[in-house]
C-alpha positions as MATLAB code, in Angstrom:
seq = 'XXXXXXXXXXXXXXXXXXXXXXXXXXXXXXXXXXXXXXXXXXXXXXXXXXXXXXXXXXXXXXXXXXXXXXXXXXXXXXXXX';
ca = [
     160.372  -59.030  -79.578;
     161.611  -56.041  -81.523;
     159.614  -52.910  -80.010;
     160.369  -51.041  -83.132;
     158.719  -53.730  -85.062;
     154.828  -53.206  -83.423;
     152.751  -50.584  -84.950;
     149.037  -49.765  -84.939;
     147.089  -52.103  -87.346;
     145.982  -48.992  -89.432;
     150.190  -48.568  -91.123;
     150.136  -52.087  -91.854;
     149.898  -52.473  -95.788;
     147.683  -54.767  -97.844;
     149.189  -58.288  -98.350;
     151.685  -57.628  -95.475;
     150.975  -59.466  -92.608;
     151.726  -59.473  -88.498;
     151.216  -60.723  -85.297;
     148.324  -59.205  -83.167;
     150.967  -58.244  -79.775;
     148.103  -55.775  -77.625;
     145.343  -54.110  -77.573;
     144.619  -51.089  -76.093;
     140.881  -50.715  -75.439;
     138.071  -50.775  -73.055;
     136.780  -54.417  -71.620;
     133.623  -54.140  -74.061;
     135.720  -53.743  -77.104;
     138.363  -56.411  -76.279;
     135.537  -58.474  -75.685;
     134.248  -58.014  -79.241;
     137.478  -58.643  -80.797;
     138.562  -61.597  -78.546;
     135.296  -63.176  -80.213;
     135.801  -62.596  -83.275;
     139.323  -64.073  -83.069;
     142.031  -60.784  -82.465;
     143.963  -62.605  -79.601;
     147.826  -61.846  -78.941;
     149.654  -63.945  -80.872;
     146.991  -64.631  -83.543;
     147.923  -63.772  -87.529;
     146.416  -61.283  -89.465;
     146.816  -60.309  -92.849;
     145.672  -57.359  -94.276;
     143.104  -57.313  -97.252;
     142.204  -53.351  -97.546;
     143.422  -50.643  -96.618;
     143.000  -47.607  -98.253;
     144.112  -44.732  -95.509;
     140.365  -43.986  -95.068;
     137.189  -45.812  -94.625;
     137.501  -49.430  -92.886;
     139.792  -52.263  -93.117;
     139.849  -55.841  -94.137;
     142.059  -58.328  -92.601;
     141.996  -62.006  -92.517;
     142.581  -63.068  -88.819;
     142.192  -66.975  -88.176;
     141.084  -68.370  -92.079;
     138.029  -65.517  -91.508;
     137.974  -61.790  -93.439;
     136.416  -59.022  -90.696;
     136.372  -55.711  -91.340;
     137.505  -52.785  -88.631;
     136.512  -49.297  -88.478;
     139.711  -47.562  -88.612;
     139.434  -46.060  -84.543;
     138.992  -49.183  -83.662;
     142.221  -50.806  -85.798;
     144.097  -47.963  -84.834;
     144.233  -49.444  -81.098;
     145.144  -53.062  -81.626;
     149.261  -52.978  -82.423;
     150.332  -56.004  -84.067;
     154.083  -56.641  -84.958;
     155.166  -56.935  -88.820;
     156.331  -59.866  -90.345;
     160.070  -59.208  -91.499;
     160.810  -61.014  -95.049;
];
């Protein structure tokens, strides 16, 4: 894994997509996302994101949308190519 790959879901661009690599959250909050499908190693693909307001991302065939605080603690590593 290429450390200099991972960045915070927030400076990922629309129609890029990554791998979710770690979290860093409280046990409440990774329990949320865990259910709704953000696991290490799961896809995402982001929908929206506009530099402000929520996101959109696809993550396991469903679209959920993040407040950015929240996206900007789950680090994900880019796709290259």
């Amino acid at each position: 894994m290429d450390h200099t790959n991972i960045v915070s879901l927030t400076e990922l661009s629309v129609d890029h997509c990554a791998t979710i690599s770690a979290f860093h959250i409280g046990a409440i909050e990774a329990t949320r996302l865990v259910s709704l499908g953000f696991t290490p190693g799961a896809r995402v693909s982001m929908s929206q994101n506009y530099g402000r307001g929520p996101l959109i991302v696809t993550v396991r065939g469903t679209r959920v949308a993040l407040g950015r605080l929240e996206a900007a603690k789950i680090f994900v590593e880019r796709t290259l190519g």
